[in-house]
Legacy VTK file of the C-alpha trace (Angstrom):
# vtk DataFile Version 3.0
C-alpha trace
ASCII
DATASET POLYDATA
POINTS 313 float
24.334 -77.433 66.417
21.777 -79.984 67.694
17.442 -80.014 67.975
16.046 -76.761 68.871
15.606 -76.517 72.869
13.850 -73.821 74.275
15.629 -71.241 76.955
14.385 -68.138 78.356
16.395 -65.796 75.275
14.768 -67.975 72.327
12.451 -66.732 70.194
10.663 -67.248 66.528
13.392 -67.522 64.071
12.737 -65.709 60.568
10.695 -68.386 58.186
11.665 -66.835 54.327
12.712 -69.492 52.054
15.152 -69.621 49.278
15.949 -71.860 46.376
17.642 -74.857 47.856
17.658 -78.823 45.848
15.822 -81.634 47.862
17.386 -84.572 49.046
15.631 -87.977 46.722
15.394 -91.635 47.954
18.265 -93.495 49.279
20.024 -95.967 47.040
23.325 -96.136 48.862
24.722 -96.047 52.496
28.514 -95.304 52.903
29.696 -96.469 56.357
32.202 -94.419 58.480
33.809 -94.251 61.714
33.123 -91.007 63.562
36.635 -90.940 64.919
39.910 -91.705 63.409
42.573 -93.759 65.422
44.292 -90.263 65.715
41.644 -88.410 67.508
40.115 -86.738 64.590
36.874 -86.641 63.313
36.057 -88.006 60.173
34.465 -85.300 57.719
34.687 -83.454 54.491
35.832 -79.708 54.217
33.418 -78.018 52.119
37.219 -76.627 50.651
37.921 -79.929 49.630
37.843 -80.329 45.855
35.653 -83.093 45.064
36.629 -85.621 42.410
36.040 -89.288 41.859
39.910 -89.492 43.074
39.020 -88.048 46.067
36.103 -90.714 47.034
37.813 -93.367 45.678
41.126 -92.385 47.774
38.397 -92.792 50.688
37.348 -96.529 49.883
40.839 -97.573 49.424
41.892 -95.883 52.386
44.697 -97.825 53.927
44.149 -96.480 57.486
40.969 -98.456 57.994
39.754 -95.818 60.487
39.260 -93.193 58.269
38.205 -95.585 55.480
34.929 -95.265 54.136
32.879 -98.447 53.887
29.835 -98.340 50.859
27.159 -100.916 50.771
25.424 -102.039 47.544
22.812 -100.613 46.023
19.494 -100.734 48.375
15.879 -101.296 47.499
12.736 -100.665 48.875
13.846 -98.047 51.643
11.971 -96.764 54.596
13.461 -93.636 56.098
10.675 -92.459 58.583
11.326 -90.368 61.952
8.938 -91.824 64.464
6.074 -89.992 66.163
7.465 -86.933 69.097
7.405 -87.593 72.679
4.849 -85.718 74.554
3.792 -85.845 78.483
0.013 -85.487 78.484
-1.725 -83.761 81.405
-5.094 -83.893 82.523
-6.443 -81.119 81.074
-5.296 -82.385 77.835
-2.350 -79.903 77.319
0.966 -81.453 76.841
4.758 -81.186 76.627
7.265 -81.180 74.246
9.723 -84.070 75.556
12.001 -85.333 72.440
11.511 -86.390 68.915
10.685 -89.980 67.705
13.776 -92.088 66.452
14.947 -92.136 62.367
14.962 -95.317 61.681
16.751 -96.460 58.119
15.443 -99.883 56.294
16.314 -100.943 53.203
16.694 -104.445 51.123
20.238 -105.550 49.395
19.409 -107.959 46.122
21.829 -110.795 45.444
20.717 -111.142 41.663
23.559 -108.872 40.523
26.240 -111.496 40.815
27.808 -109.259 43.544
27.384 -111.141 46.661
24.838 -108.436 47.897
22.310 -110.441 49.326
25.057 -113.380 51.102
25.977 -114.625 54.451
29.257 -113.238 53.889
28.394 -109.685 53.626
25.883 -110.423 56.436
28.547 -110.901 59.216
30.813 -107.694 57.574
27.658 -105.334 58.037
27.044 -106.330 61.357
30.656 -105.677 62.849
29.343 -101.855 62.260
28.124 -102.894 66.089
31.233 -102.580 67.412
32.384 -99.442 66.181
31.460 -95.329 66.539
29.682 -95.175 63.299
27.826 -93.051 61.312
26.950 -93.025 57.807
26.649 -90.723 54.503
23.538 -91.608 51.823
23.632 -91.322 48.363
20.487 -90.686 46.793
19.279 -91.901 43.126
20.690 -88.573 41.993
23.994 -89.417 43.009
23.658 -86.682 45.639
25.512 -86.979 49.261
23.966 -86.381 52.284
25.196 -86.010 55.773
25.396 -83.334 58.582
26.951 -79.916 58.789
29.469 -79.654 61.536
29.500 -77.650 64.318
31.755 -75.097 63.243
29.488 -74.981 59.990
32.838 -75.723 57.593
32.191 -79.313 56.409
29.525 -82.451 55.529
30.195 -85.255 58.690
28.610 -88.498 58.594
25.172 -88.629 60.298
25.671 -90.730 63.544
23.975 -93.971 64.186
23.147 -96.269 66.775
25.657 -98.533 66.149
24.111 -101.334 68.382
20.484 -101.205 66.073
22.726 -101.924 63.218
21.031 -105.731 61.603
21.131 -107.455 58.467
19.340 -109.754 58.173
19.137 -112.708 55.931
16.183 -113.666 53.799
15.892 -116.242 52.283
14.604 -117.359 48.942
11.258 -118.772 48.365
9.506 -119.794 44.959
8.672 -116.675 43.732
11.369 -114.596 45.474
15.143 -114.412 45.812
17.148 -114.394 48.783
17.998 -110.854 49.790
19.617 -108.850 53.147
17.482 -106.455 54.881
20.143 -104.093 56.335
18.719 -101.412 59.262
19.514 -99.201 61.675
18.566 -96.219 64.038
19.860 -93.098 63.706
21.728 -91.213 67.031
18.809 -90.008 69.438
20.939 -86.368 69.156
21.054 -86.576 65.459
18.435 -83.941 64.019
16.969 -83.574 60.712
17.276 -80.114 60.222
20.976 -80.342 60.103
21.192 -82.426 57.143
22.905 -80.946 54.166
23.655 -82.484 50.697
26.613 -81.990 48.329
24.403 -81.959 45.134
25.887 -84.943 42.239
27.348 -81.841 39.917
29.199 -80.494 42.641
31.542 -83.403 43.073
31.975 -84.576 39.966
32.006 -88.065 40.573
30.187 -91.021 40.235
29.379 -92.340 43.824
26.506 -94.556 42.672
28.867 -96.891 41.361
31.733 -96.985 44.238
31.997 -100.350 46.340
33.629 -101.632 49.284
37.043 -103.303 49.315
37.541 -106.988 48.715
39.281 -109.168 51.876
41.784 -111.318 49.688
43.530 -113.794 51.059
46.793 -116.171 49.736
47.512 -119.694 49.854
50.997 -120.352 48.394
52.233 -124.177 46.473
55.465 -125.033 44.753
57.178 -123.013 47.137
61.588 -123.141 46.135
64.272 -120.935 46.092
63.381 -119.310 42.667
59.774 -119.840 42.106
56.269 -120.210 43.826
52.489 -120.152 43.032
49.990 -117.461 44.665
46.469 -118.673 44.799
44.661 -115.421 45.677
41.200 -115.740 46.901
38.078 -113.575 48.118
35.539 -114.612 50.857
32.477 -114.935 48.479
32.190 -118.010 45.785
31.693 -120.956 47.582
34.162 -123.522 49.908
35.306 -125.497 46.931
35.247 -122.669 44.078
35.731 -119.749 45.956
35.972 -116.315 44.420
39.490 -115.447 43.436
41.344 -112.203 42.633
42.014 -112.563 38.882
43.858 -110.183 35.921
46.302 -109.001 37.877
49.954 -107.815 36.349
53.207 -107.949 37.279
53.386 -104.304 38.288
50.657 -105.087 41.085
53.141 -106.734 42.901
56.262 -106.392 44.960
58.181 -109.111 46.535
61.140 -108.097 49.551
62.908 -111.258 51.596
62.243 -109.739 55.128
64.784 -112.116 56.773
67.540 -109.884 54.387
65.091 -106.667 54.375
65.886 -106.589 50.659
63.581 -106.135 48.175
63.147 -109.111 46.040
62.789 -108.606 41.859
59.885 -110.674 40.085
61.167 -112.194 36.877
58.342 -113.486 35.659
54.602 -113.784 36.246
52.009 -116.391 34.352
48.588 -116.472 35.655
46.945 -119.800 34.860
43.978 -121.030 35.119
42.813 -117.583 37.005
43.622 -116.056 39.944
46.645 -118.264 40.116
49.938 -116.652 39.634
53.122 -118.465 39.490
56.112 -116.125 40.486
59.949 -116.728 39.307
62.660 -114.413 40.669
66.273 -114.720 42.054
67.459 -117.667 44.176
66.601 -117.337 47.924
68.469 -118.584 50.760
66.652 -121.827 52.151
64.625 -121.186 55.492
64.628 -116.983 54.009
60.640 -115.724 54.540
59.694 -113.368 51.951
56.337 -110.855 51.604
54.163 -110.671 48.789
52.229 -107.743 48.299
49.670 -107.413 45.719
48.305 -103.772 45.011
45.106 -103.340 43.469
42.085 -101.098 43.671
39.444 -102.316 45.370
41.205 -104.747 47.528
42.577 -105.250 50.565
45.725 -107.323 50.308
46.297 -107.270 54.303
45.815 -111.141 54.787
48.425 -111.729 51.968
50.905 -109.357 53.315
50.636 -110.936 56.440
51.061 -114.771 55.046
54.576 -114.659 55.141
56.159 -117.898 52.167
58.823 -119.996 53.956
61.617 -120.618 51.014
61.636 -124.674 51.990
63.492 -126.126 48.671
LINES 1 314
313 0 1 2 3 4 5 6 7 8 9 10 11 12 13 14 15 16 17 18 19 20 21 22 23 24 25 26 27 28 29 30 31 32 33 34 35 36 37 38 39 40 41 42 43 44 45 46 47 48 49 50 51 52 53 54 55 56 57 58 59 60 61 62 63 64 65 66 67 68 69 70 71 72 73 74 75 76 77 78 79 80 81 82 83 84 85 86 87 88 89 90 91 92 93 94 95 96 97 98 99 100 101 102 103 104 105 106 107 108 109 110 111 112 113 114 115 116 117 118 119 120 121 122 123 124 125 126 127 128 129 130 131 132 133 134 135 136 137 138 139 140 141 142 143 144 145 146 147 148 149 150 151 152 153 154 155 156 157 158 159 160 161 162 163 164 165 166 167 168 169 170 171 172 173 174 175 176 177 178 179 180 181 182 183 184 185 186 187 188 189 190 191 192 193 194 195 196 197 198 199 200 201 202 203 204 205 206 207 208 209 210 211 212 213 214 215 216 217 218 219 220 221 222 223 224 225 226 227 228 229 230 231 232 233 234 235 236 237 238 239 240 241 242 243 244 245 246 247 248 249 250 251 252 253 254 255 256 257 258 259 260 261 262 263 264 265 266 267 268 269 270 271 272 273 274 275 276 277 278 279 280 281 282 283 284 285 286 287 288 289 290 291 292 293 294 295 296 297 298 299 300 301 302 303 304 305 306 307 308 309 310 311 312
């Protein structure tokens, strides 16, 4: 579609209204790439039926480029569109040049026990820089906002300039806590009267409350031919108690020896003290390297699947 732009055929377009639900403040922003790896552009078919299955297929997305990306829950947000361009002549007449930038603000709160408002989350928001983004916004009626397509047939994420994209850290004082301010400009060609909204009743689901994934990681101890223990951990916590991936059963995980390329059965799985799991299962061959892989919603389990265990006893 894109901003209006005069030419000789354009006229006044009809100005009758109709019935149509307004778009409240922002309390969530959902990154998204604009392009898959495969070429595609990432969107939503207006035909799509909309579930809580179907957005939370999105977030756990295992092909990270069509993956979608939420951020907690913001505060305090300032959504303005800055003043128009004009050239100004003389005689005080003027020209139309371009619309002022949308510029997004909003504050991330660390009191929730989340890691919202941490260093961690900091550096994650920030690699938005180096990718084609855009985003979708939830509003405080669970309503989600984007842009209608070109062809008219589905909701696309609102482009952004992905190198205005800062969050920055604030830090606590004595009668405040520390917090992120996360930011961003919107695409100079992205224009407001394309925004459209799937309203909250006609998806059915409850997007206020979907998250990112976790980055989990594996260190592995008592490694032999039968038996080892899994310490899975997150990124948040701290360096000596880190945050760890806890509750987890036996049926979240597979095992398979990739020297044989069999699959490996688990036997037996205690978890203790948590987010430790200690594995039994056949007898290996010594020097065999096996895979775990943990599967979990909310998670992303590719740093364990990639930490190959070395059967050394």
């Amino acid at each position: 579609m894109g901003c209006i732009a005069c030419a000789c055929e354009n006229g006044l377009d009809n100005t009758g209204s109709a019935c149509t639900p307004l778009m409240q403040v922002a309390k969530k922003v959902v990154l998204v790439p604009i392009f898959a790896d495969d070429g595609t552009r990432n969107k939503i078919l207006f035909t799509d039926v909309l579930t809580q299955a179907y957005f939370d297929a999105l977030v756990n997305q295992s092909d990270e480029s069509k993956r979608w990306f939420p951020l907690p829950e913001l505060k305090n947000i300032e959504d303005v569109r800055g003043d128009n361009i004009n050239e100004t002549f003389e005689d005080q007449s003027f020209v139309f040049i371009q619309e002022g930038n949308r510029t997004f603000k909003g504050l991330m709160i660390g009191s929730t026990g989340t890691g919202a408002g941490s260093a961690q989350l900091k550096g994650k928001i920030e690699a938005a820089r180096c990718v084609d983004v855009g985003v979708y916004i939830i509003d405080k009626s669970g309503n989600l906002i984007g842009k209608i397509s070109t062809d008219g047939l589905s909701l696309e994420p609102i482009q952004i300039d992905s190198q205005s994209v800062s969050a920055r850290l604030i830090k606590s004082t004595d009668t405040t806590i520390q917090k992120l301010e996360v930011a961003f400009n919107f695409g100079a060609d992205e224009c407001d009267e394309n925004l459209r909204m799937f309203t909250a009743d006609e998806h059915n689901a409850n997007l206020l409350a979907i998250r990112g994934l976790l980055n989990v990681c594996a260190a592995y101890t008592s490694v032999d031919s039968d038996e080892f223990t899994a310490e899975l951990t997150t990124e948040y916590g701290t360096p000596k108690n880190p945050g760890h991936d806890k509750g987890l059963l036996i049926t979240d995980f597979a095992l398979y020896n990739v020297t044989d390329s069999a699959p490996v059965t688990i036997l037996t799985l205690t978890e203790s003290p948590d987010g430790f799991y200690r594995f039994t299962f056949a007898n290996q061959t010594l020097g065999d390297e096996l895979r775990l892989t943990p599967t979990k919603a909310g998670r992303d389990y590719t740093c364990v699947i990639e930490n190959l265990i070395e059967v050394v006893t």
